[in-house]
C-alpha positions in Angstrom: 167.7 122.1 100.8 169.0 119.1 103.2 171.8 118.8 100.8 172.8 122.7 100.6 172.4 122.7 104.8 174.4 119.0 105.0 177.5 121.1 102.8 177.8 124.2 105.5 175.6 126.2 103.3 173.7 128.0 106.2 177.9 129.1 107.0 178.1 130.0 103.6 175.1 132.3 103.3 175.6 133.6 106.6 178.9 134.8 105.5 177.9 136.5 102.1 175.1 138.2 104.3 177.8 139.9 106.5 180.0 140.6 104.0 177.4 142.6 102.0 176.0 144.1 104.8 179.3 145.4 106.3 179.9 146.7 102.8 176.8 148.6 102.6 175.9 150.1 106.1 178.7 149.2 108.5 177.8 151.4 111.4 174.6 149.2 111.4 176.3 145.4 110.9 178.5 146.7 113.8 175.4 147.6 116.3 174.1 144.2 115.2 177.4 142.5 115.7 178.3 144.0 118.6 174.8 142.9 120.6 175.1 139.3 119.2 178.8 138.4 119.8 178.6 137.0 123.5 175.7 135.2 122.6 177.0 133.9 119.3 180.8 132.8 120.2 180.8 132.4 123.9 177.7 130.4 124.8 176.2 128.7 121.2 179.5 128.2 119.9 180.1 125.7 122.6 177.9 123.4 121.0 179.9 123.4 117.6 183.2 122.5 119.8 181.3 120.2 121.1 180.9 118.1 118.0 184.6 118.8 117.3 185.2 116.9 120.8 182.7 114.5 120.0 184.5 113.1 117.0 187.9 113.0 118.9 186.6 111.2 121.8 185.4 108.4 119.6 188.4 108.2 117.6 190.5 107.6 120.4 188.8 105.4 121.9 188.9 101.8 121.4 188.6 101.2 118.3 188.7 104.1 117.1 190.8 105.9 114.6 193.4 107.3 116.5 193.2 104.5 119.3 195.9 102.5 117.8 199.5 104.2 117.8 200.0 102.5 114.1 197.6 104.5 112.5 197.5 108.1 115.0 201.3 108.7 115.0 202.2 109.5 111.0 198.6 111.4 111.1 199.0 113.5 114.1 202.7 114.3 113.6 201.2 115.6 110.1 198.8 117.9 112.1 201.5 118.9 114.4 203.8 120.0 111.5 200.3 121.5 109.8 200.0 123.9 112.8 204.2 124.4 113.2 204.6 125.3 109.6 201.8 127.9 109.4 202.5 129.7 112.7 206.4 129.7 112.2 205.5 131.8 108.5 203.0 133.9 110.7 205.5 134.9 112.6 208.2 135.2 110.5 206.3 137.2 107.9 204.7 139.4 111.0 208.2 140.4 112.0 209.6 141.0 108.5 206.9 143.6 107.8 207.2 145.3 110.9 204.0 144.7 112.6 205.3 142.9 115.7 201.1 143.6 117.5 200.0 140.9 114.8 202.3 138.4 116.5 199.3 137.5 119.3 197.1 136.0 116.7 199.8 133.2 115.0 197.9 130.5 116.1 195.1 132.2 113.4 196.8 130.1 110.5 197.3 126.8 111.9 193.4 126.2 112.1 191.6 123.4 109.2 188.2 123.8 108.8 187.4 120.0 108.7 184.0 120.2 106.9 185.3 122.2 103.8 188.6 120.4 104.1 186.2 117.2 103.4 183.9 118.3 101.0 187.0 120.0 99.1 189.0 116.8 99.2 185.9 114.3 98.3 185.7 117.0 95.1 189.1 117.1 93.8 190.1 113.2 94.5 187.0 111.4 94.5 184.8 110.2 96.8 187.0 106.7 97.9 190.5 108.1 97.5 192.4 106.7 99.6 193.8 110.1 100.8 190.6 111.5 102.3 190.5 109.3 105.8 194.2 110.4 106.6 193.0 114.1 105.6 190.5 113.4 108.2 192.2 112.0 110.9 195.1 114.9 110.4 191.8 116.9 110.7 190.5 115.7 113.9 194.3 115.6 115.3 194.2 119.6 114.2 190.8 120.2 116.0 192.0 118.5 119.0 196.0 120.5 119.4 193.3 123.3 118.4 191.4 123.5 121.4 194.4 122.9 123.2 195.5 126.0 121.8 192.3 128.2 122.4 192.2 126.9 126.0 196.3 127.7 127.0 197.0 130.9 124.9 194.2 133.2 124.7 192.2 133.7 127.7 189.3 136.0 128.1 190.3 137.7 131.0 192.2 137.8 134.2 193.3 134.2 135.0 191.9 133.1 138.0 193.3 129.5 138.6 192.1 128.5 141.7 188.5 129.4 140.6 188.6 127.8 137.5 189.8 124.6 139.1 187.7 124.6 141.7 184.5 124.6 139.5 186.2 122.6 136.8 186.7 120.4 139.8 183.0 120.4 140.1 181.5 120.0 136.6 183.7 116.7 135.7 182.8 115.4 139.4 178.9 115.6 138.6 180.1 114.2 134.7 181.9 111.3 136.7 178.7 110.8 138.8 176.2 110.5 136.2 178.3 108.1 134.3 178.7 106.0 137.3 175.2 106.2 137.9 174.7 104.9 133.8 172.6 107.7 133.3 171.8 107.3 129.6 170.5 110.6 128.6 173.1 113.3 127.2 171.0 116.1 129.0 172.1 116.0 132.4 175.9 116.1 131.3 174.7 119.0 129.4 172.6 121.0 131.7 174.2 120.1 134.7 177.7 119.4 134.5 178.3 121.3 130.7 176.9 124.5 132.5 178.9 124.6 135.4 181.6 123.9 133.6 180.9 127.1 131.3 180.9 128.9 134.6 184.3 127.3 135.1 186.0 128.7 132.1 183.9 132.0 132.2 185.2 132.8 135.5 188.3 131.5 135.1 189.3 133.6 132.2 189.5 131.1 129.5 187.3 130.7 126.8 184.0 129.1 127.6 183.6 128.3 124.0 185.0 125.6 125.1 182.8 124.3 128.0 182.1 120.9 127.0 185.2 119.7 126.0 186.1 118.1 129.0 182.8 117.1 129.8 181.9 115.0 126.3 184.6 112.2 126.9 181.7 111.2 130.3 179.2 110.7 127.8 178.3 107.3 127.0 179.6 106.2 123.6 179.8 103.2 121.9 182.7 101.2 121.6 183.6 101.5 117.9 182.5 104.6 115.5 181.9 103.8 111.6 184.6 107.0 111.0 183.7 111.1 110.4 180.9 111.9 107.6 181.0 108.2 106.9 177.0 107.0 105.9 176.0 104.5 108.7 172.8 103.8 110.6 172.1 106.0 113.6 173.5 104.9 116.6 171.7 105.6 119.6 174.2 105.6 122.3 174.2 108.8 124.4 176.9 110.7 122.6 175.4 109.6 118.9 172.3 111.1 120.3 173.8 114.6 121.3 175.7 114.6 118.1 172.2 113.8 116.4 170.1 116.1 118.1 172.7 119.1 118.1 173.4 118.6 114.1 170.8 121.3 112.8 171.0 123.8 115.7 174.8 123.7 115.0 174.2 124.4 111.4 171.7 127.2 112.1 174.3 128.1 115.0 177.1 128.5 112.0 174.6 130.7 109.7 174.5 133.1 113.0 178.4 132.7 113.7 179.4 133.7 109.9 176.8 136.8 110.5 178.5 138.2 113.1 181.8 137.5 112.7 182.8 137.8 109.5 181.0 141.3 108.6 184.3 143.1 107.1 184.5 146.1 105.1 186.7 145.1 101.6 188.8 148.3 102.5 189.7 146.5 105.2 192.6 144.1 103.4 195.8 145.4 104.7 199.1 143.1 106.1 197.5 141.2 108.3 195.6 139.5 105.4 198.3 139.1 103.5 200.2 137.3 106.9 197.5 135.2 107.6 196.8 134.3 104.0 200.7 133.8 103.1 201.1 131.5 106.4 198.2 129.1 106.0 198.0 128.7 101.8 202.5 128.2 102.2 202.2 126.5 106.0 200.1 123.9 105.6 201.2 122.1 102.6 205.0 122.9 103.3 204.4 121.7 107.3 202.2 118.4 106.4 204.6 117.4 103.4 207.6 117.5 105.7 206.6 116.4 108.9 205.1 113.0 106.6 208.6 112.9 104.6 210.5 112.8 108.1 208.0 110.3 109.6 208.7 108.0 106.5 212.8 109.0 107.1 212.1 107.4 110.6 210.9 104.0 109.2 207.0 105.3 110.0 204.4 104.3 106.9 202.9 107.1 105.1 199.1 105.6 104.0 198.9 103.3 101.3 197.7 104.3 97.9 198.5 108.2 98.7 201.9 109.1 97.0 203.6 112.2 97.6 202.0 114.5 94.7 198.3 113.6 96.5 200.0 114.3 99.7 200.7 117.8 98.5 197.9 118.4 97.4 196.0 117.0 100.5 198.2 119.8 102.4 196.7 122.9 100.2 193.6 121.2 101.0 194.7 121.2 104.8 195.1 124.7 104.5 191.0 125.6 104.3 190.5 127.5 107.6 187.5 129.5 107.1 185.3 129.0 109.8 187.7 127.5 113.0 190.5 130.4 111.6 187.5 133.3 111.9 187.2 131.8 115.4 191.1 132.0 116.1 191.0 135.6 115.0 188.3 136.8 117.4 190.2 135.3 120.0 193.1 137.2 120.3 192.3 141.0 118.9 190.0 143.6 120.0 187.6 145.0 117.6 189.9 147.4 115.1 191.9 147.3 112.1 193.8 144.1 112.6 190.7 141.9 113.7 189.4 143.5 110.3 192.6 142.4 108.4 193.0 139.0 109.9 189.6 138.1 110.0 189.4 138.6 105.9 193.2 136.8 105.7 190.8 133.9 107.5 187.9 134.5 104.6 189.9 134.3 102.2 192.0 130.6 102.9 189.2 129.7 101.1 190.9 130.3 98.1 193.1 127.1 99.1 190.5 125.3 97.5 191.2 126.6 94.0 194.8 126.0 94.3 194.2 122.0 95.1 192.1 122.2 92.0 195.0 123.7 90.1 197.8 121.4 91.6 195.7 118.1 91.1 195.4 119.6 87.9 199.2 119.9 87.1 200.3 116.9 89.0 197.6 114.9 87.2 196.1 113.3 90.6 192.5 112.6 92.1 190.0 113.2 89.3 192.4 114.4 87.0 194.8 111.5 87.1 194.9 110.0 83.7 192.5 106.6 82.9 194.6 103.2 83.4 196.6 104.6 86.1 196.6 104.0 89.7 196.7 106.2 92.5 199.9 104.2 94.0 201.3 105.2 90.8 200.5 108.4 90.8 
């Protein structure tokens, strides 16, 4: 069961339940939906961003992964040309089929869902490949230009600036002083200044999904992180400790966000699957092979022991969105056909998984690279 949780089963399960029940009694999953959605994606899901933020604070902080400009630059141009390469086929695609009102949600295709990305990855090129940590820190890069994203381009409301500053203000002044005053648990940062900061971006118009993000970088971490989904002894600094506490409520948290968000009747595939799903399975691999090829152009070091047929296929890997890409599609349409439609596009980038399988397959990398050769040589 630990195991089946540990691999975002709970997400899984919560996402075949909607499915099925969508496709059985919609009227009903929409009632349900409908009363749980505030709940669901504007307060809870602030503790799965959360997590997100956790892991980009530490890696760019001392020591971390992205701290030192040699190893952060080839990575997060990769992510930048990740996100680039999907939105400019979004919108390209959106035009071309006439459907200019599914131009709001291009930022839908750019998203990796960094846990399936992982688990994907650790499946098709073995546990130790040398590919997997720059898949990850391409990932965290992602997450991080990600909530950028969320925050700047699709508001909840009417922008109110002054009040949104003027709280914001407020929260990271009462993070400031609790850090200054060494206060070691991760409850008052939380409680205190994480909930006037939801207030913040509630009132202010923007997402309050995103409510601890610029609270978390206060927290007290330690100085060096062993690296994402890497086995190490618990750490018991304050931010280890939220990430440790929050794990299984997150998880359970997940199970509730794939139940009422991705609830869509199979009728409901139309062009706005087909954009989504066209821009992230083609953008991805196409926008993290050439962003990498021009960093190497420049004199920059793509990472050792990944040549460039594991490189494309880390990119189709990249191009898992799932759970972050439902998000991105709440975000910018109302309730209605084209949430339907690009909500399943976001489902279904699942698929990207089968197609690493099949092009580690025919390039003859990861676990199907022939015995005696190495992955340099690959």
């Amino acid at each position: 069961m630990r195991r089946f949780v540990d691999n975002s089963g709970l997400l899984v399960a919560g996402t075949i339940a909607a499915l099925v029940w969508a496709n059985i009694d919609q009227a009903s999953y929409e009632r349900f939906s409908h009363a749980l959605h505030f709940v669901i994606n504007d307060v809870a899901m602030v503790f799965f961003f959360a997590l997100a933020t956790k892991e980009v604070v530490e890696a760019i902080a001392p020591g971390g992964a992205l701290h030192s400009p040699r190893r952060a630059l080839v990575p997060m141009i990769a992510a930048v040309g990740g996100m680039a390469g999907p939105a400019a086929i979004y919108t390209a695609l959106a035009l071309t089929a006439g459907v200019p009102e599914l131009l709001r949600g291009w930022a839908i295709p750019c998203a990796t869902d960094i846990a399936f990305s992982y688990l994907v990855a650790r499946f098709v090129l073995g546990r130790s490949h040398p590919a997997i940590p720059f898949l990850l820190l391409l990932a965290i890069a992602d997450d991080a230009l990600g909530l950028v994203i969320l925050a700047a381009f699709y508001p909840t409301g009417a922008i109110r600036p002054l009040e949104f500053v003027v709280l914001l203000g407020v929260a990271v002044a009462i993070a400031r002083w609790l850090r200054n005053g060494r206060i070691r648990s991760f409850w008052p940062y939380v409680a205190g200044a994480g909930l006037v900061s939801w207030v913040a971006f509630y009132r202010g118009g923007l997402h309050p999904a995103l409510a601890l993000v610029p609270i978390l970088p206060f927290v007290p971490h330690a100085k060096r992180d062993p690296g994402l989904f890497i086995d190490a002894p618990h750490a018991h600094d304050p931010l280890n400790e939220f990430e440790h506490w929050w794990k299984r409520p997150v998880d359970v948290i997940l199970f509730f966000f794939g139940l009422v968000n991705a609830g869509v009747p199979i009728s409901a595939t139309g062009e706005g699957t087909w954009v989504v799903l066209s821009a992230i399975l083609l953008g991805k691999p196409i926008g993290i092979v050439l962003s990498t090829a021009l960093c190497v152009a420049r004199g920059l070091h793509k990472p050792a022991g990944v040549a460039w047929p594991e490189m494309i296929v880390v990119g189709i890997i990249a191009g898992i969105g799932f759970t972050v890409a439902l998000f991105f599609a709440t975000a910018p349409f109302p309730p209605g056909e084209l949430l339907d439609e690009t909500k399943m596009g976001a489902l279904l980038s699942f698929s990207a998984s089968a197609l690493a399988i099949a092009a580690a397959f025919l390039l003859r990398v990861g676990r199907f690279r022939p015995r005696g050769i190495s992955n340099s040589a690959s």
